[in-house]
N, C-alpha and C positions, 0 to 999 in steps of 0.2 A: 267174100269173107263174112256172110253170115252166120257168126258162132250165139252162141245163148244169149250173152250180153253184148254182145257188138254189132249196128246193121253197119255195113260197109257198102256204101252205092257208089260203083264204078263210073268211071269214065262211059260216054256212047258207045265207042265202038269194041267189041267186043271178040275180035277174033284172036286167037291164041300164035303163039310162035314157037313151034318147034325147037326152034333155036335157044330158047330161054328155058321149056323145057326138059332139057340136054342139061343145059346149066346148072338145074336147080334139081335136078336128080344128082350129078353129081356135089353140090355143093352139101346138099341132106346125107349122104352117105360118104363123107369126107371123115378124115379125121382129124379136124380142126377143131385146134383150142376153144376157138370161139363157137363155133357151132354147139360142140360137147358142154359148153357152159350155159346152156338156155336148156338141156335135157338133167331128170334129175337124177341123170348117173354121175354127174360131176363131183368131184369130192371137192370140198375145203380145205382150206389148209387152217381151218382154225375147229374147235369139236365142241361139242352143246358145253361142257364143262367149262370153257372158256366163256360160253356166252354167259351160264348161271353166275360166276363171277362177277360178272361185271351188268346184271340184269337190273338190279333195284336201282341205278343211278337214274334221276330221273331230268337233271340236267345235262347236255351231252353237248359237245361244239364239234362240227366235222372240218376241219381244215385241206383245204384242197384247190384246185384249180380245174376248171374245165368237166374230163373227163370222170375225172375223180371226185367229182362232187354233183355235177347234173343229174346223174340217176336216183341219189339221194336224195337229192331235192325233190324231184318228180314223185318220188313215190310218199316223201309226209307230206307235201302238199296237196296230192292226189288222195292220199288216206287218212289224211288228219283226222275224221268220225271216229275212227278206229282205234288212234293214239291217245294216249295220254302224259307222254313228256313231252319235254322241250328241248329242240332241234336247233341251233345256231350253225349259221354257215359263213364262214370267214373264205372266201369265193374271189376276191379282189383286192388290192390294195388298197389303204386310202379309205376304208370303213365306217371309221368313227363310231364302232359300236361300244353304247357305255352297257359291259355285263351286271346283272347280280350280284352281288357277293353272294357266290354261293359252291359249294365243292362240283366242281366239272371231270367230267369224262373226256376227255378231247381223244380225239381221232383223226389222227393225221395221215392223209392218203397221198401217194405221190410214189408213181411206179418206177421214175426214175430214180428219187430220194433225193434228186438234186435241184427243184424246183423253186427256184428264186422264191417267188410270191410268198410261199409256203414255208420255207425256209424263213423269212422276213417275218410274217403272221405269227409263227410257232414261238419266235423271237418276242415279240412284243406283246401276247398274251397267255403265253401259258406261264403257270406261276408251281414254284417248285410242292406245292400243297394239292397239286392236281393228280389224279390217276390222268397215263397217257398211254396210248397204243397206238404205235405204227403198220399200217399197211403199207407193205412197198420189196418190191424185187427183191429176191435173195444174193447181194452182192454190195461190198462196199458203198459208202454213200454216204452225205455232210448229214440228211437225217437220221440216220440210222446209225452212225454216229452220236449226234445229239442225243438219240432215244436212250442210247447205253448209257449215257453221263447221266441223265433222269429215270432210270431203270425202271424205262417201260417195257412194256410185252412188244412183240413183235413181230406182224401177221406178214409171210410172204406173199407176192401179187403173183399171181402167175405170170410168169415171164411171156406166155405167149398171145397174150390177152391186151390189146390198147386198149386206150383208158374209155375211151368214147366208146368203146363194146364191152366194158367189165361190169355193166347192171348187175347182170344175174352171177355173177362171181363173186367175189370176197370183195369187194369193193364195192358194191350195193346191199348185197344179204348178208353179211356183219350187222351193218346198220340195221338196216330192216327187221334182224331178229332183234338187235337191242329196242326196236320200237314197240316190239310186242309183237309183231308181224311174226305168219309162216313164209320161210321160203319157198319151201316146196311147194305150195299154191303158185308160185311165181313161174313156175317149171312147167308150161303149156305146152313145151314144143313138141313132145311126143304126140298128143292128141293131133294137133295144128296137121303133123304133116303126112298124116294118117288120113287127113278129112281133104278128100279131093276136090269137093267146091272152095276149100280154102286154096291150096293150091293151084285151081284154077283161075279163082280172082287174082289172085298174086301176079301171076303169068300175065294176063289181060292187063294190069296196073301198072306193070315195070315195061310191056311195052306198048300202051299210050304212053307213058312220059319218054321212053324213046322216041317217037313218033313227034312228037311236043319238041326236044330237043331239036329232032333234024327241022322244023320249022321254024326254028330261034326263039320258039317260047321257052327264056332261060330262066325266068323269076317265079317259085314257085309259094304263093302267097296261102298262109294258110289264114282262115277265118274263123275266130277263138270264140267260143261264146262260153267261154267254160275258166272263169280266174282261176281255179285248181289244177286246172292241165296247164297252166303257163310252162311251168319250168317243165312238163316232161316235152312241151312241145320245143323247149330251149334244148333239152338233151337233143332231140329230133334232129334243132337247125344245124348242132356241133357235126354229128355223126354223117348226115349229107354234104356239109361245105368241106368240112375234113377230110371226105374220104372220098368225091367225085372232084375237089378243086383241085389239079393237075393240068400240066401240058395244055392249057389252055383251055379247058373244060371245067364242066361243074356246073350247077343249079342253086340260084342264091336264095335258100329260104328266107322269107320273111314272113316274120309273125302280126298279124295283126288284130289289136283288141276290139271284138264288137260286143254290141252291133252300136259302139262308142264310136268305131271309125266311119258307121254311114253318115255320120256330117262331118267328113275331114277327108278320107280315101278314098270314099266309094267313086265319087265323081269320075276319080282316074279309073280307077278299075273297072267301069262302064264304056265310058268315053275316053280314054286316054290313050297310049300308046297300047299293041295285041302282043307285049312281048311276054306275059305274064300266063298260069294255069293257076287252078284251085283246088284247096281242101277246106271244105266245112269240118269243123270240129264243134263236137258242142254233147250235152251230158245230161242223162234226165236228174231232174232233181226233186225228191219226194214230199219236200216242206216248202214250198213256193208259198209266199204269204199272198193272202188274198187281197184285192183291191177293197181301198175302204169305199163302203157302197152310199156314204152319205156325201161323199165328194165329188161323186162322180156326177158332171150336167148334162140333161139332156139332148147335148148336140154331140156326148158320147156314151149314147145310152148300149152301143156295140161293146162297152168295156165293162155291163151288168155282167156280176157273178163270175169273170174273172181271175186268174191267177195272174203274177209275174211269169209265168211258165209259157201261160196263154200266149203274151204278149211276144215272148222269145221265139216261138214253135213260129209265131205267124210272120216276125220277122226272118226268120228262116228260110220257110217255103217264099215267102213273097221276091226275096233275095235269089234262089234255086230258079222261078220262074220266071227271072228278069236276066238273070244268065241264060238260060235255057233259048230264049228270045235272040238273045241279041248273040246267040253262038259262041261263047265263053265257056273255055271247057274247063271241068271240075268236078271233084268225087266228092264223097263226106263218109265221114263215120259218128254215127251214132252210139252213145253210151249207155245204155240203159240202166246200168250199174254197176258203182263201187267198188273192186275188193281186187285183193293180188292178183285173182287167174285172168282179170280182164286187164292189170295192166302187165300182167306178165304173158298176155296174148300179144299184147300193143307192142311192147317191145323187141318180142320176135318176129312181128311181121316186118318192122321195119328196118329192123337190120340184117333180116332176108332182102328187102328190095332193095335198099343201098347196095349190098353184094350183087346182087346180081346185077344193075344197074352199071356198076364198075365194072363189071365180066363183059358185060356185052359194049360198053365203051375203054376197054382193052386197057382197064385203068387199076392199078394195086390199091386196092381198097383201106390198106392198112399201116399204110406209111404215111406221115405229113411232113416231109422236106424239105420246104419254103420255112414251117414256122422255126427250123431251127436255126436257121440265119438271122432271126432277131435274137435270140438268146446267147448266141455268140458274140454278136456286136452290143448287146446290154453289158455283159462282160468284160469287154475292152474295154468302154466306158467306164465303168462303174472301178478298174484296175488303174486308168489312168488316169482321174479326175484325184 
């Protein structure tokens, strides 16, 4: 996956599988919702006139849970250079965020319409002085409901789109355009599956972590060097654990912060248990403040002239070569730059390898079964107390 802004360095072994190539012909030439929502022949169900509408607000709160709010976060935290409002994300219960007084946009996202949290959140801070719009399935529902008593607008979710794959659908590029953002920048996938070294790393990537799985390496640790990719790398962990955790399978992302964790993790991740693989992740950055050079003493005269940049690149590589030694297998993607079509490449690669990763461990990608057995029994409870 070396496109313009992105180096993508693979795993060592490098042979392809037919088998995954089958797959992923067929999965590109499907006619899935989800597929069709990453090309920008996808329509909306909302139209620039609704966006101009509602454009100059420049406080906005996104209300949601999980799905319905990760990709948003990923992409202002990712492009904040770019923005100029202000993004509140009510993501959890139990927040304690004290707002502005100031007039809000809220955006309530929730494909069921029935979602506790959110439902809860909607309750306890939106105030009848707010403009509000609901995203969420075209069908009865307590929000949507709610929305009609506070006569908000109200955006249908495509019905055929779970939340942890609705980025590039009205559940990300809503927001996105109200950020000042193009969508269509976001909309790589046509190039992506046109460019056969893309396609062929793809291939190569989904089976090493196959390969990885059948040897029991089930923790797949990613190594952050980049605070602004936090949360796309949190969208990342939902849409892996969500949609391989079945039937006794699944791959446990974990994020970790560096190179903060080489005095806390690394130790294990060297020396510890082999039950783990890797991804470097990490982001050029153009304004790396330079080291003050009057501080600097001559027993680190190796740190003359200097960036923070320097310091990060060489923790990098020095990391890369101490894997490499000790036979720790690990890919990375480098970022070289900023802007929609490089996170709107990110996110189609990886909700390619999650599918196809489920195809080949014979596992439905798009269903989560288990979590709604807690939502039922929060229910009961919450009925009989």
């Amino acid at each position: 996956m070396s496109t313009k802004n992105i180096i993508f360095e693979n795993f060592i072994d490098k042979k392809t599988n037919s088998r995954l190539k089958k797959y992923l012909k067929e999965l590109i030439s499907s006619k899935s919702e989800v597929i069709n929502s990453l090309s920008r022949d996808y329509k909306y169900s909302y139209t620039k006139k609704f966006i101009k509408k509602y454009k100059n607000f420049k406080n906005i709160r996104i209300f949601g849970m999980g799905g319905s709010s990760l990709g948003t976060m990923a992409i202002y935290d990712f492009l904040k250079h770019k923005i100029n409002k202000n993004f509140y994300f009510l993501t959890n219960l139990n927040q304690k965020i004290k707002f502005p007084k100031k007039k809000y946009l809220n955006l309530v996202i929730s494909k069921s319409g029935n979602t506790l949290e959110t439902i809860v959140n909607s309750n306890l801070y939106i105030n009848k002085n707010d403009k509000n719009v609901l995203v969420s399935d075209k069908k009865e529902s307590i929000l949507r409901e709610i929305s009609m008593k506070l006569k908000s607008d109200i955006i249908d979710h495509n019905n055929f789109i779970g939340g942890r794959y609705s980025v590039l659908s009205e559940v990300g590029m809503l927001p996105a355009e109200l950020m000042g953002l193009d969508s269509r920048k976001f909309k790589k996938f046509d190039n992506l599956v046109s460019n056969k070294k893309f396609l062929n790393s793809l291939i190569i990537n989904v089976s090493n972590i196959l390969k990885l799985i059948k040897r029991k390496k089930l923790n797949s640790v990613i190594l952050n060097y980049d605070e602004t990719a936090d949360n796309f790398l949190k969208w990342y962990q939902q849409l892996v654990a969500e949609s391989l955790g079945k039937k006794g399978n699944g791959i446990f992302p974990i994020i970790s912060n560096m190179p903060k964790d080489n005095h806390s993790l690394m130790q294990l991740y060297l020396d510890g248990n082999k039950n783990n693989f890797y991804t470097f992740f990490y982001t050029k950055d153009r304004n790396y403040p330079k080291l003050n050079q009057d501080m600097i003493p001559g027993s680190l005269k190796f740190l003359k002239r200097k960036d923070l940049g320097d310091v990060l690149s060489s923790k990098i590589l020095a990391t890369k070569k101490v894997f490499q030694k000790k036979n720790i297998p690990f890919r990375s993607f480098f970022i070289k730059s900023k802007n929609e079509e490089v996170l709107g490449e990110l996110f189609s690669y990886f909700i390619l390898e999650t599918i196809l990763l489920a195809k080949a461990l014979k596992i439905n990608p798009y269903d989560q079964p288990a979590v709604e057995l807690i939502k039922i029994e929060t229910k009961k409870i919450l009925k009989g107390s």
